[in-house]
C-alpha positions in Angstrom: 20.1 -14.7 -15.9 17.3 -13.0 -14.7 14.4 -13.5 -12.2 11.1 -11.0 -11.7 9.0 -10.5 -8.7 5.6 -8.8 -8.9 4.9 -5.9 -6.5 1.1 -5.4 -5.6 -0.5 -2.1 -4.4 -0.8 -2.0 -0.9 -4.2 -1.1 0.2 -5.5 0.2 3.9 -8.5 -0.9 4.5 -8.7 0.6 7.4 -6.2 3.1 9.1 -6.6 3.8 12.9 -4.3 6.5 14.5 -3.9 6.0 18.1 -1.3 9.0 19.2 1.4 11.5 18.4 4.7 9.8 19.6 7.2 12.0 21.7 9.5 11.8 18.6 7.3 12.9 16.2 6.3 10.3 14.5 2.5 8.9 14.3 1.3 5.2 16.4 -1.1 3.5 13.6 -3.1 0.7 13.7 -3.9 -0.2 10.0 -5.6 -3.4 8.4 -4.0 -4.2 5.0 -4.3 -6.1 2.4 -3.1 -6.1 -1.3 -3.8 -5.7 -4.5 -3.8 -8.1 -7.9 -2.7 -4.7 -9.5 0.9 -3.5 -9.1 4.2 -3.0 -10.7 6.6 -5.3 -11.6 10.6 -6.3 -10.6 13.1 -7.5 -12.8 16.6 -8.8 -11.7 19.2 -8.7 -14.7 22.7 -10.8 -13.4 25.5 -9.1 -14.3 23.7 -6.1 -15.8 26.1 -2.7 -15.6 22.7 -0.4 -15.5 21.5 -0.3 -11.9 18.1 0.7 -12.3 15.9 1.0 -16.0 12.4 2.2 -16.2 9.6 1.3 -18.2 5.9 1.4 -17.5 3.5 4.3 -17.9 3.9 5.5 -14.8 8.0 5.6 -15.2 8.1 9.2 -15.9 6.2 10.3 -13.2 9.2 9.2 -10.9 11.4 12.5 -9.8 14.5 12.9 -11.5 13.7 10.2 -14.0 13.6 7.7 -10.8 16.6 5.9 -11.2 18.6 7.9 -8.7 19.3 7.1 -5.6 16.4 8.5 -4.3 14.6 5.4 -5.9 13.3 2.9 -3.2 14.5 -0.2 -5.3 18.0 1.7 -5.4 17.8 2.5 -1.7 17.1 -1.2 -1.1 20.1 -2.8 -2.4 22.0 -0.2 -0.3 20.7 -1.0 2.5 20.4 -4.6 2.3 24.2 -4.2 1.1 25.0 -2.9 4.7 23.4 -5.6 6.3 24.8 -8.2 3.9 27.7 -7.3 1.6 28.1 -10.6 -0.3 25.0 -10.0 -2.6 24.9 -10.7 -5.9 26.1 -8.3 -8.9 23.3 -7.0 -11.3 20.7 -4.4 -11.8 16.7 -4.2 -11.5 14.7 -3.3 -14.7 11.0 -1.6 -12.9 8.1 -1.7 -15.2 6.2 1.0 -13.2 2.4 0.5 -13.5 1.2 2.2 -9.8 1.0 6.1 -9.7 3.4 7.8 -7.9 3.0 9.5 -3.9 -0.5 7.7 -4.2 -1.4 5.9 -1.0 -1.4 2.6 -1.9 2.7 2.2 -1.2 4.1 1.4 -5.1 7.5 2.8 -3.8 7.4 0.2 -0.6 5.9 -2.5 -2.7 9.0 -2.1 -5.7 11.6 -1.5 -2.5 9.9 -5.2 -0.7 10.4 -7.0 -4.3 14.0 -6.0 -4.6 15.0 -7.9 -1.1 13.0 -10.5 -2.0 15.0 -10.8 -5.5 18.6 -10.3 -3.9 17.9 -12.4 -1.0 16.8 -15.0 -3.6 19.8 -14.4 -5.4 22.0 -14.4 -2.4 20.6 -18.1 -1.3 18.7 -16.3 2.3 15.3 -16.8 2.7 12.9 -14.6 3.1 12.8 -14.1 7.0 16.3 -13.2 7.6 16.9 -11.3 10.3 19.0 -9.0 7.9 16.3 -9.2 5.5 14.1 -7.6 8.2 16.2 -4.9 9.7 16.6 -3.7 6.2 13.2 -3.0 5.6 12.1 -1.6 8.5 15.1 0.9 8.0 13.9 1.6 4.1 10.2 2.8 5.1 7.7 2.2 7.2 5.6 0.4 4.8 8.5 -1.9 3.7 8.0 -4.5 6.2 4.3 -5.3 5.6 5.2 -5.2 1.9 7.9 -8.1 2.4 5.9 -9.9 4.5 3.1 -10.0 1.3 -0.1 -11.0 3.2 -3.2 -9.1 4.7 -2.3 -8.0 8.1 -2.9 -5.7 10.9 0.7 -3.5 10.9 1.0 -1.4 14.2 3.1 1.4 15.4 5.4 2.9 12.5 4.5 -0.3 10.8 7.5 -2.6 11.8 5.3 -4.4 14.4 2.8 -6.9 12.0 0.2 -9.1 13.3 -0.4 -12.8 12.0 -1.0 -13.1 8.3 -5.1 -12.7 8.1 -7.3 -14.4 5.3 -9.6 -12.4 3.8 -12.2 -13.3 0.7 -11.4 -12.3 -2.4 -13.4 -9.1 -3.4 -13.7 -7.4 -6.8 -12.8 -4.1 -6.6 -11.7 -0.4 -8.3 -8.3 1.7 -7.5 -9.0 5.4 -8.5 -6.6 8.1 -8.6 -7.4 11.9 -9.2 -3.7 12.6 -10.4 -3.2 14.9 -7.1 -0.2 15.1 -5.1 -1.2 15.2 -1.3 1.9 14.8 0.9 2.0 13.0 3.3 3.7 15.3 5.6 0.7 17.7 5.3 -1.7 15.5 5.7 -0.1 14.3 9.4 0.3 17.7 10.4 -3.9 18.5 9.5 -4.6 15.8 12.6 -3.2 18.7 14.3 -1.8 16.3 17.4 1.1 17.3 19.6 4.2 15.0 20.8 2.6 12.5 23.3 -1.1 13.5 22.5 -3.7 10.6 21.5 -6.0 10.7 19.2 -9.6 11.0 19.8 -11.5 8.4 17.2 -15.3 10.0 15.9 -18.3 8.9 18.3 -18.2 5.2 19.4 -16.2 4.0 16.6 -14.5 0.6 17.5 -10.5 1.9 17.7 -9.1 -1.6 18.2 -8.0 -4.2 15.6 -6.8 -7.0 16.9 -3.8 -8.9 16.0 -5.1 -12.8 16.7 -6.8 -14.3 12.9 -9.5 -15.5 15.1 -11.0 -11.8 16.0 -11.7 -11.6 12.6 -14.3 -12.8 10.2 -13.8 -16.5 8.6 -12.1 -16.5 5.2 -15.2 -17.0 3.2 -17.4 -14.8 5.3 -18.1 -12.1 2.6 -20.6 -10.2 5.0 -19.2 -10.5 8.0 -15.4 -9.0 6.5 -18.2 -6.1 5.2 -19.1 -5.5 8.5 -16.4 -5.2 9.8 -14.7 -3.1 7.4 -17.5 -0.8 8.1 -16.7 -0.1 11.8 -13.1 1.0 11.0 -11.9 4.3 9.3 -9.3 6.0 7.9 -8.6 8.7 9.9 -6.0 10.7 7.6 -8.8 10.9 4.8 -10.2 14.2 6.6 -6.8 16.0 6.7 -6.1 14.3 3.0 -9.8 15.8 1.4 -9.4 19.2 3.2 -6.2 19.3 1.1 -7.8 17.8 -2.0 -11.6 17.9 -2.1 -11.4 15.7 -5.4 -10.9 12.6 -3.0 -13.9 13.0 -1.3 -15.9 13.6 -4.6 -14.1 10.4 -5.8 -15.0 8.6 -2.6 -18.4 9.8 -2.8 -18.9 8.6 -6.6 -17.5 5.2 -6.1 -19.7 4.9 -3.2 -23.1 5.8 -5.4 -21.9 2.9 -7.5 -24.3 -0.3 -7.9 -22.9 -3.0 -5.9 -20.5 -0.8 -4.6 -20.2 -2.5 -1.1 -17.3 -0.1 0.7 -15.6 2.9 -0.9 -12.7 4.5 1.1 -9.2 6.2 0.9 -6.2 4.3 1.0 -3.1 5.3 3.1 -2.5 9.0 3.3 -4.1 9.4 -0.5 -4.6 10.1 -3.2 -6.3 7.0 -4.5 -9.6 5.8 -3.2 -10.5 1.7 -3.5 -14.1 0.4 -3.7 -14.9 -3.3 -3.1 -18.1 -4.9 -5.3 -20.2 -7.3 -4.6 -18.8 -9.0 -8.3 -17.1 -8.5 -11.1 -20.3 -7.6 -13.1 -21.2 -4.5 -11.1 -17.3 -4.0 -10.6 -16.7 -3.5 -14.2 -19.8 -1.3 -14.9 -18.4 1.1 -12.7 -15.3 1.3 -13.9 -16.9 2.1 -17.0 -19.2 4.9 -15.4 -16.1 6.6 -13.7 -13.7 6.1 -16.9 -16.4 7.9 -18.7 -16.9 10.7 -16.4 -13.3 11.0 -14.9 -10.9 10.1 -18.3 -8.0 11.6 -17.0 -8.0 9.5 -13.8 -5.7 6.7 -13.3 -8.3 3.5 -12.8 -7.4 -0.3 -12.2 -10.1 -3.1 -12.1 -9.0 -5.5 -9.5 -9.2 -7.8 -6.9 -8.2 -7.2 -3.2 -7.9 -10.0 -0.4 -8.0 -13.6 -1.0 -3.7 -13.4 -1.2 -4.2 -11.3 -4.3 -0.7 -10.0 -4.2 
């Protein structure tokens, strides 16, 4: 028996950071919402391999990717803890989302495997096991279970209402450079218990409540909005690897291009379009000028993933 669950690219559309947390760790406020790109989860009953790959991306995983460094492999251990009656198998991953990339393919693959052995287990989906375990895998875990656009605060266990968002065309790009995220933290250059200090007047609140928010079919109005946010790790990440901004900056330049920004921590920069018309002609433009780039014509919002 098997069963398959498809794992869309997580996309920040925009990433606030609000402070430098005694313990280290980084308080965020980030809209997301996800992609109709993404890899894809199989569940094989039975199977005696724990984890095969496949997919172009597969051997850009470390160490082959089937260790148990892997997040899908990490998952099932950690679920296990939680609830050690799950059932027996193995997970084929057709990887299709680069690596490290900003647009959480490791969180997204990690999400689908609880889904697939909760399914399998007979628990649904909000299990308070179900939970714990993927706030304990990563910090983008949660949102990634949860499946829906979203404002995720803190380290990303604390998510606001599900949001709707229109459906917009749009362009994943990624340069093929590493930028970890680690580094890219440690360029906002905060210490323990400091806040951060947003540009100029920039808006540094998103609100939880759906009503705050633009109506569902309000493509202008979600635009606008979009606009007044940021990301602020996209300085630290482009001071690592100026090839983002020139990315950024490309997309941008696009006809109909109606928002280009980074993603996450980076590398990959998303563009939304105004259709698929002027969506496809740039993905044209920037396969022609940027071959060696991974590029995915999509959608994001409008419950893509």
């Amino acid at each position: 028996m098997q069963a398959s669950a498809f794992a869309p690219a997580k996309i920040n559309l925009i990433l606030h950071v609000r402070a430098r947390r005694a313990d280290g760790y980084h308080d965020l406020e980030s809209l997301v919402s996800f992609a109709a790109t993404g890899d894809r989860l199989t569940f094989v009953a039975d199977s005696d391999q724990s984890l095969q790959l496949t997919g172009p991306m597969a051997s850009a995983l470390i160490d082959g990717g089937s260790g148990a460094g892997n997040l899908v492999t990490r998952a099932r251990a950690v679920l296990h803890r939680h609830l050690p009656d799950l059932p027996a198998g193995g997970f084929i991953l057709d990887k299709h989302l680069p690596v490290a990339s900003g647009i959480g393919g490791g969180s997204a693959d990690a999400a689908a495997a609880l889904r697939l052995l909760a399914d399998g287990a007979g628990i649904f989906p909000d299990h308070p096991a179900l939970l714990r375990a993927a706030a304990e895998i990563g910090a983008d875990v949660p949102v990634c279970l949860a499946g829906r656009s979203r404002v995720m605060y803190g380290t990303g266990a604390d998510l606001g209402p599900p949001l709707t968002l229109p459906a917009f065309p749009a362009l994943l790009a990624n340069p093929g450079i590493a930028v970890p995220t680690p580094e890219v933290f440690r360029g906002l250059a905060l210490a323990p218990g400091a806040r951060f200090t947003p540009p100029g007047d920039m808006d540094d609140a998103l609100p939880a409540e759906p009503e705050a928010w633009p109506g569902a079919h309000d493509r202008a109005g979600w635009i606008a909005r979009l606009k007044a946010g940021r990301n602020d790790l996209a300085g630290p990440a482009e001071a690592i690897a100026p090839a983002i901004a020139v990315l950024r900056e490309t997309l941008a330049a696009c006809p109909g291009c109606l928002l280009a920004r980074m993603s996450g921590s980076g590398a990959t920069v998303f563009a939304l379009f105004a259709d698929d018309a002027t969506r496809d002609a740039a993905a044209a433009q920037l396969h022609a000028r940027y071959p060696e780039y991974w590029i995915a014509a999509t959608v994001i919002g409008g419950d893509a993933g």
